[in-house]
N, C-alpha and C positions, 0 to 999 in steps of 0.2 A: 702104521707110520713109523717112521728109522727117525726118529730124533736123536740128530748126532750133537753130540756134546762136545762142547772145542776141549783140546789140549790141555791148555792152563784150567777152565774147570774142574775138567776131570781128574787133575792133579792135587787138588786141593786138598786139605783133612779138617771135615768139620773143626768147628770150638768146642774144645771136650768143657772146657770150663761150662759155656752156655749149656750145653747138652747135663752137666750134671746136674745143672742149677734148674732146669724145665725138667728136669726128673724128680727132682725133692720138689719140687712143688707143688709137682703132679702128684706126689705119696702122699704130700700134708693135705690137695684136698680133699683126697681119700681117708683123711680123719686121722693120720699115719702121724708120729711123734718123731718128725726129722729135725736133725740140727744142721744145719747149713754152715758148712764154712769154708762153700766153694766160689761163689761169688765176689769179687773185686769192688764193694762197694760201703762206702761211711752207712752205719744204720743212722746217724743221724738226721734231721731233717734242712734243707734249703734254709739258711739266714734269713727270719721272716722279709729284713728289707729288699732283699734280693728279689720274694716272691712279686713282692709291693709293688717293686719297679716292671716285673712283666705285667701284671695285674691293671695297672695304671694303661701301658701303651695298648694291652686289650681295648679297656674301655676307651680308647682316644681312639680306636680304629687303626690301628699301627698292626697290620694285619697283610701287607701288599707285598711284592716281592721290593727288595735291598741289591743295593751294588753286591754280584757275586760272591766277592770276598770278604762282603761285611759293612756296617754301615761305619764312617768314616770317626763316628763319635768312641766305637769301640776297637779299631784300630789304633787311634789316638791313647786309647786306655791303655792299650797291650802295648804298646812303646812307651808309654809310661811306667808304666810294670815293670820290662827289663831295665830300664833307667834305674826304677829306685833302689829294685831287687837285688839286681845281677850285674851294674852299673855298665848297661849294653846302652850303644844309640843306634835305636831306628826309627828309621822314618816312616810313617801311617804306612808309603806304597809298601814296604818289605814288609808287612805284616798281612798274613793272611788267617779271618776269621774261618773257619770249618766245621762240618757236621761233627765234632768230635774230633779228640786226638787221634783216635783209630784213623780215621779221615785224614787228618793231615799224616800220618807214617804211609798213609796209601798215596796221596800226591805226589809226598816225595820221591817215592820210587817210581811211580809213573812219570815224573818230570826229569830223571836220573840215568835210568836204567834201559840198558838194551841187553838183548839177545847179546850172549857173551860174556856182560859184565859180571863180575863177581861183589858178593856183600855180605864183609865179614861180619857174622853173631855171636858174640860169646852165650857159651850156657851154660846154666839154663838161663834159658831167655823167654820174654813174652812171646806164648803162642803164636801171634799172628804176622811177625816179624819175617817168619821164612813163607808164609805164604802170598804174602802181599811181594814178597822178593820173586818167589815164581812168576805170581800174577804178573810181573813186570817181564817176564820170559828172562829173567837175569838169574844168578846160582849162589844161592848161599851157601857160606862157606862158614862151616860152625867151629869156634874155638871150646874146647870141652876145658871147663873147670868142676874144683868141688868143694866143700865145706871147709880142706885143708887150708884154701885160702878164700876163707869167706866168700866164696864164688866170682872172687877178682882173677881178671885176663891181665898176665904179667905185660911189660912192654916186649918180653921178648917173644911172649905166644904172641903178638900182634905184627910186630918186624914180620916173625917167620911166616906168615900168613900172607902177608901183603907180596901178590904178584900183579905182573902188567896188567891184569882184568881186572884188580880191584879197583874201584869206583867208589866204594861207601864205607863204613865202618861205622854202628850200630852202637851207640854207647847208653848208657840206662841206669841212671845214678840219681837216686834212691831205684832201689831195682823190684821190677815184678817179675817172678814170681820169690826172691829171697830173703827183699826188705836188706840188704847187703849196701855202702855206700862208701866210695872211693874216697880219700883224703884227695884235698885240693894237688898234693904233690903228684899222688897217683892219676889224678885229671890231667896234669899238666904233661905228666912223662908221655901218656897215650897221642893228646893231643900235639907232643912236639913231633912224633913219630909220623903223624897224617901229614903235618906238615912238610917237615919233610921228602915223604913220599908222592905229598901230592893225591892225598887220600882225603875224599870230603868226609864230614862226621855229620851223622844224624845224631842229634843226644837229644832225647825224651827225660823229659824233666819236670814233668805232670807229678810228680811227688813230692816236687821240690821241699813243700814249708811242709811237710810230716817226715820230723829228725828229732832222733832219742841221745841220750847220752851227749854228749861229745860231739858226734857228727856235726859236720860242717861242709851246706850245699855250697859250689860253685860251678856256676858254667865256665865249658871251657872255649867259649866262644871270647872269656873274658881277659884271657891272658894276654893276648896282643894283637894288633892288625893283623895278623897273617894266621891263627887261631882264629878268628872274628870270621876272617873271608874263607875257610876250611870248613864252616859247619852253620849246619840248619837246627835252629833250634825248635823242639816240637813242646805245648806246653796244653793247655786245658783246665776247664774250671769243675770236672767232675769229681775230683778225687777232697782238695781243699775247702771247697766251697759245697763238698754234696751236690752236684747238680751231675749226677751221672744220665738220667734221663733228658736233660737240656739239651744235651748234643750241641756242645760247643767247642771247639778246639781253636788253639791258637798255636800258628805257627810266625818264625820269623828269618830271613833268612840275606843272603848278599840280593842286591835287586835283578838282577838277569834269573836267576832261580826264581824268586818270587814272581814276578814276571811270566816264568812258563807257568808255573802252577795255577795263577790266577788264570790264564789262559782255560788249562785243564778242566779246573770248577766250572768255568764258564759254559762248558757244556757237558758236566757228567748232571751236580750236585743244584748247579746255579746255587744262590746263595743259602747260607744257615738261618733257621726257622725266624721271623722277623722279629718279635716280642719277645724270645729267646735273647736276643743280644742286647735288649734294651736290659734283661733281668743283668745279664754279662756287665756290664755299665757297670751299674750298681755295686757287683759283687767285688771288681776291679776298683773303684772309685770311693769305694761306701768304707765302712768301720768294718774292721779284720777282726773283731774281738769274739766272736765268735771260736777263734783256731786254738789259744789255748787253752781252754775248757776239753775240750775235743782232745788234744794232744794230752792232756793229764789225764784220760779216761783211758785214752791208747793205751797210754803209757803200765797203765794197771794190769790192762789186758797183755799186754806182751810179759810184764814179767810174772801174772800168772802161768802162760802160757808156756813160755820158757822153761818155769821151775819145774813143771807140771811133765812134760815132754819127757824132759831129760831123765824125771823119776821111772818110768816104764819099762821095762826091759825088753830089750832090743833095738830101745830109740833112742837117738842120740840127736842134738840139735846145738847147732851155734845161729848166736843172738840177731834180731836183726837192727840196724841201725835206722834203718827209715821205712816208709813206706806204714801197711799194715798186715804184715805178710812172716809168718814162720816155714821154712822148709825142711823138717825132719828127716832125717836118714832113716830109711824102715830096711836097709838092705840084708839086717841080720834075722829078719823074721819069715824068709825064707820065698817070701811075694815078690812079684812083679810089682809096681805101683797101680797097672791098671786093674788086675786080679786083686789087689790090698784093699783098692779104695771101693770095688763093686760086692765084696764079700762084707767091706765097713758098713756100707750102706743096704744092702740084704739083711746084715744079720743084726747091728747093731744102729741100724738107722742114722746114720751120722753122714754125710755128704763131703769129701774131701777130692781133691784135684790130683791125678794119677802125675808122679811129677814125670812121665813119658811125653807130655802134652809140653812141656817145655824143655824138652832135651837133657832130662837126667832121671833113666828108671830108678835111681835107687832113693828116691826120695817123695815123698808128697806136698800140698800145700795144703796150710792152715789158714783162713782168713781171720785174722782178728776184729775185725767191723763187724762186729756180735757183741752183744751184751754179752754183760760177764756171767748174769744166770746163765745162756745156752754155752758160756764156751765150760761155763765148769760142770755142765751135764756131759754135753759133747767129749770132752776132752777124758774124762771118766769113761764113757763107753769105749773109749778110744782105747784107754787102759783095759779096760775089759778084754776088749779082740785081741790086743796086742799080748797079754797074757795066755788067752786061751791059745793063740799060735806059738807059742813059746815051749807049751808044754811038752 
């Protein structure tokens, strides 16, 4: 049998990230002593009252399928959200619930994108960014930055970038995989540029309320009507609220967009899991106080992390301001990233993210959503390799 594979599959590049992460786990349960710090996830656990509230519509039988895009109560929540948060008004229709934020960055390009269009990345950038761009048979167009400026895309790498096929412009502040985070003026310069040009903006913003230092999140959907109507904002309860399993995504957008997309769901996903959005409610609705306990634990972990990095020789590392993410420069220790990170994990058992997989060999990722026991074993073995290549 000739099972032919279309096109856009065939073009695809697995998640190295996933792929690392079902490799360390496969080691650990072979009894193996790995430290994981490839995976994008809070080790914390779901805010019990969040669990409460899916727990509850279980037992009430709240088990049936939901309006597509979500049930109206947690629409309602997610316009409320950017109200209080981000001081946006939308109305329940522009707001569309999703199996995840992954899910809503994939509507969006399927409700967007044709054959032809182009959709600028800065990188490094999230993995799945350039494939959900293919998937859409449209062409990403990658802006290359690096450490020199905190992995920020000037206004003027973005002008030069923008030709008559561009259609979208991918913005990601608090960023995965750098933890890197624009000053609102830097929001606003990119953002007058789309404007301008007539460039819609996707900005993922599922990192929002994990900010260190100084940083200060704004959407730039906030700057004025004509920024508001330029850009889809993609958001999620997995990162802040730990519910990375829930597969919840929130997106919000002008209504003709929202509009196609709800369309879209309508027949890929149908709606997100139903007890799922009842926990969403909650998590949206309920006490927040959970985040900074959480954020002061981050907080410990990046600046061990940080201090830690930077003492190794060969590695060099600038700070991240949001998110939970460090991305190290290893390009003086003579490795590839993806040879760095399979020989890390061979010889010294430690699991890290080849930084090829997001559009810069000469770096890796560190997750910091680790206790601080494995990051300061991890980060020592780390030291270890990184010296023995040195010699």
């Amino acid at each position: 049998m000739n099972y032919k594979i279309s096109k856009r599959a065939a073009s695809l590049t697995a998640s190295i990230t996933l792929a690392i992460d079902s490799k360390a786990k496969q080691m650990k349960a072979e009894g193996i002593d790995v430290v994981g710090f490839g995976v994008g996830e809070p080790d914390f656990d779901t805010p019990q009252h969040i669990k409460d509230a899916a727990v509850k519509a279980l037992a009430e039988g709240f088990t049936k399928y939901t309006p597509a895009s979500g049930i109206p109560e947690l629409r309602q929540a997610a316009a409320d959200k950017f109200k209080r948060d981000n001081g946006l008004t939308y109305k329940p229709s522009q707001i569309i619930i999703s199996c995840g934020g992954k899910h809503s960055c994939y509507n969006v390009m399927m409700a967007l994108c044709e054959p032809g269009d182009e959709v600028i990345i800065p990188a490094p950038y999230w993995l799945s960014y350039p494939e959900m761009v293919k998937l859409a048979e449209a062409t990403p167009v990658v802006i290359e930055t690096s450490d020199k400026t905190e992995f920020k895309v000037t206004p003027e790498q973005l002008r030069n970038a923008i030709t008559p096929k561009t259609r979208l412009f991918i913005l990601n502040s608090p960023s995965n995989p750098t933890g890197s985070v624009y000053t609102p003026e830097e929001i606003k310069a990119l953002g007058d540029i789309c404007v301008e040009k007539d460039v819609l903006i996707l900005s993922d913003e599922i990192y929002e309320h994990l900010l260190y230092d100084d940083a200060k999140h704004v959407s730039v959907a906030s700057f004025s009507q004509e920024h508001y109507d330029h850009t889809i904002v993609v958001h999620g309860l997995a990162k802040a609220w730990s519910m990375t399993g829930w597969r919840i995504g929130i997106l919000a957008a002008p209504e003709p967009i929202a509009k196609a997309i709800d369309a879209i769901q309508s027949h890929s996903t149908s709606n997100p899991t139903s007890f799922a959005q009842k926990g969403a409610v909650a998590a949206l609705n309920g006490p927040q106080d959970h985040l900074q306990p959480w954020l002061a634990e981050f907080a410990k972990r990046r600046a061990y992390a940080f201090e830690k990095l930077n003492s190794i020789p060969g590695i060099s590392c600038v700070n991240a301001k949001g998110a939970f993410y460090l991305f190290p420069n290893i390009s003086k220790l003579g490795l590839n990233s993806m040879d760095f990170c399979a020989k890390l994990l061979e010889q010294e058992k430690v699991a890290a993210v080849p930084g090829i997989a997001f559009g810069a060999d000469d770096y890796i990722r560190i997750s910091y959503a680790t206790s601080m026991a494995n990051l300061q074993k991890g980060l020592e073995r780390i030291d270890k390799f990184a010296r023995s290549l040195a010699k």
